[in-house]
N, C-alpha and C positions, 0 to 999 in steps of 0.2 A: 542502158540505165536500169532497167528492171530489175539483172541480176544484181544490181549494186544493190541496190536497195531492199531486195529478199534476204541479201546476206548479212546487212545493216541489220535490219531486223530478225534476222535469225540468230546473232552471233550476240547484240545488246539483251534482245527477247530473253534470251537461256541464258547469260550470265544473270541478268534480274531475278529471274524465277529462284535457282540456286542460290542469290544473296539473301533474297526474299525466306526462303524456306530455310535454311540453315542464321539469320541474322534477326529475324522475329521472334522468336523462340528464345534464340540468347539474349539478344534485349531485354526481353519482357522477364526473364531468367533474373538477370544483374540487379532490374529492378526491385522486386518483388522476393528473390530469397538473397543478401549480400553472403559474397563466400570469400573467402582467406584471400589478403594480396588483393582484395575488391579495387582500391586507390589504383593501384597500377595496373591491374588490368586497363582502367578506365582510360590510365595516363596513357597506355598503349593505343587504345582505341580512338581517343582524340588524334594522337601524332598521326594515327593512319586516314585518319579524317583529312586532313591535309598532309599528306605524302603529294609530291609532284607526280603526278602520272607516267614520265619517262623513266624516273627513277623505278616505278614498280616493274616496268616494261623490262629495265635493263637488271633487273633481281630474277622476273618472269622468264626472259632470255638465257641467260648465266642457267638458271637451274633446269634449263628442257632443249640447253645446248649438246654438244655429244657429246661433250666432258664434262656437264652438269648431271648431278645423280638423277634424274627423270629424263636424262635423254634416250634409254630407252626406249622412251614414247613413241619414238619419234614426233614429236606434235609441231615442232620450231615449223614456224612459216606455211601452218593452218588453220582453222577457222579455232580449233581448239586449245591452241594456243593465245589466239584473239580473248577466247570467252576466260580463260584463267587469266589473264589481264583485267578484263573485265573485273571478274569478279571479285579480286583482290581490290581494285578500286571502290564496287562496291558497297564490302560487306563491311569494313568498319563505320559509313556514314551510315548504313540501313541501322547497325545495334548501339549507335550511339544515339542517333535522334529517335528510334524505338526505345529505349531506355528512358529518355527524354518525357515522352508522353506517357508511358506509365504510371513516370516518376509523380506525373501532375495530374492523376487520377486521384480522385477523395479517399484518402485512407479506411476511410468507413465503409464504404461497397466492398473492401476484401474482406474487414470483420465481418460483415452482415453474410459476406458467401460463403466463410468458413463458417461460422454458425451453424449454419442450415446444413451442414455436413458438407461441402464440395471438397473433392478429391484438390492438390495442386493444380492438375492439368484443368481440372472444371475453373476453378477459381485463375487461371492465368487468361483461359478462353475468355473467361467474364469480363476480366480489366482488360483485355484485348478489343473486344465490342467498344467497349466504354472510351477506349484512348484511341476509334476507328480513325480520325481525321489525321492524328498525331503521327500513324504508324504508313498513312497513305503520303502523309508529305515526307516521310523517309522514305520511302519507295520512288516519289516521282523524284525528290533529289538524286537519290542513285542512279535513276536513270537518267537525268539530265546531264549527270556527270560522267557516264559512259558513252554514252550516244553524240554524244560530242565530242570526244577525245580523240588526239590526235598524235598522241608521240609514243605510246603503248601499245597499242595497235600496229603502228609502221613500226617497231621494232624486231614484235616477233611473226608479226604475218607477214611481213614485207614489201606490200602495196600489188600483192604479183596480180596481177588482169585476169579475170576469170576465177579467180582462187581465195583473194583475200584481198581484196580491195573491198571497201565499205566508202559509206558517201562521205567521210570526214579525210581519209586518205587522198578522193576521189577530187575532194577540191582542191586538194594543195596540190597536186599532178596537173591539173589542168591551169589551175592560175599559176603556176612554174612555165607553164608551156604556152602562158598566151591566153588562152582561153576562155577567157571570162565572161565571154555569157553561158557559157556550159557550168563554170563554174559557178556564177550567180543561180543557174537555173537548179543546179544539185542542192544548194546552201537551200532553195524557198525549199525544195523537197524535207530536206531534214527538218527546218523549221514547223513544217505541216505536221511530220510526224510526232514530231514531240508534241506538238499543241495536240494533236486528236490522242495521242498517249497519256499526254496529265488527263486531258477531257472524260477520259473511258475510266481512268484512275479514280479521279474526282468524285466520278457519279457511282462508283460501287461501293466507294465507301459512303456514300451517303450526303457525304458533306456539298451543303447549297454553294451555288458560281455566284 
């Protein structure tokens, strides 16, 4: 069970990180300077808010197949292939509801930081602080929406034992097979994890439980 569980969190961990770091910046970005085609970008970023997750699976599959232009990679049916599921899951819910809290920052704190001379990046860092709770509940949604995913994952990693099984593949194998208190016992695991993941989330950004 261990290795399940290291891989779960190794494979959800680093897609986060990546959506995190590449979908905070854009958010806070859309917010705060609007640029050409703004409406559809956004319009894009909603739809991908609610894309089915199989469906990204089976786009993520197709393009890191050996006839898809990244098959190269080789990546189909390893942990890296999991984490570009991942993060494609993700990064549109991270830059949509970061955009979100921005957006509901007091217009007057960017006057008052431009003023006083801040650079953009001083001035996005500042409404950054300011919209901390807004930008940690797009973080724990992405993660609640990766870490629980289950048809994107068994697409392109494949469920293989030792390799690319995570605890979400890991129940539906065992409750297929019978198994059900193994699989009960895997589902409280995942459940722990996320509750002690928003937990740790929660309290760096500051915001009271």
């Amino acid at each position: 069970m261990l290795p399940i569980i290291s891989l779960s969190l190794y494979v959800s961990g680093t897609a986060l990180i990546i959506a995190a770091l590449v979908g905070v910046p854009v958010g806070a970005g859309l917010a705060l300077r609007p640029v050409p085609g703004q409406r559809w970008i956004v319009l894009l970023i909603y739809t991908g808010m609610g894309l089915p997750p199989v469906v990204v699976g089976l786009a993520v599959y197709l393009f890191l197949s050996r006839s898809g232009p990244l098959g190269w990679l080789g990546w189909l049916f390893t942990p890296a292939a999991m984490i570009v599921a991942q993060v494609v899951i993700a990064l549109p819910m991270v830059i949509g509801l970061t955009r979100s809290a921005v957006q509901s920052v007091d217009p007057a704190l960017r006057l008052q930081v431009q003023a006083l001379g801040a650079t953009p990046a001083q001035i996005m860092w500042t409404v950054l602080i300011e919209a901390r709770a807004g930008v940690a509940a797009a973080i724990i949604a992405a993660f609640g929406s990766i870490i629980s995913e289950v048809g994107a994952v068994m697409l392109v990693g494949g469920n293989i034992a030792g390799s690319t099984r995570v605890l979400t593949t890991a129940i539906v194998l065992e409750t297929r097979q019978g198994n059900f208190e193994l699989a009960l016992a895997l589902g409280g695991v995942l459940l722990t994890l996320t509750f002690l993941s928003n937990f740790m989330l929660l309290r760096l950004s500051g915001r009271e439980l």
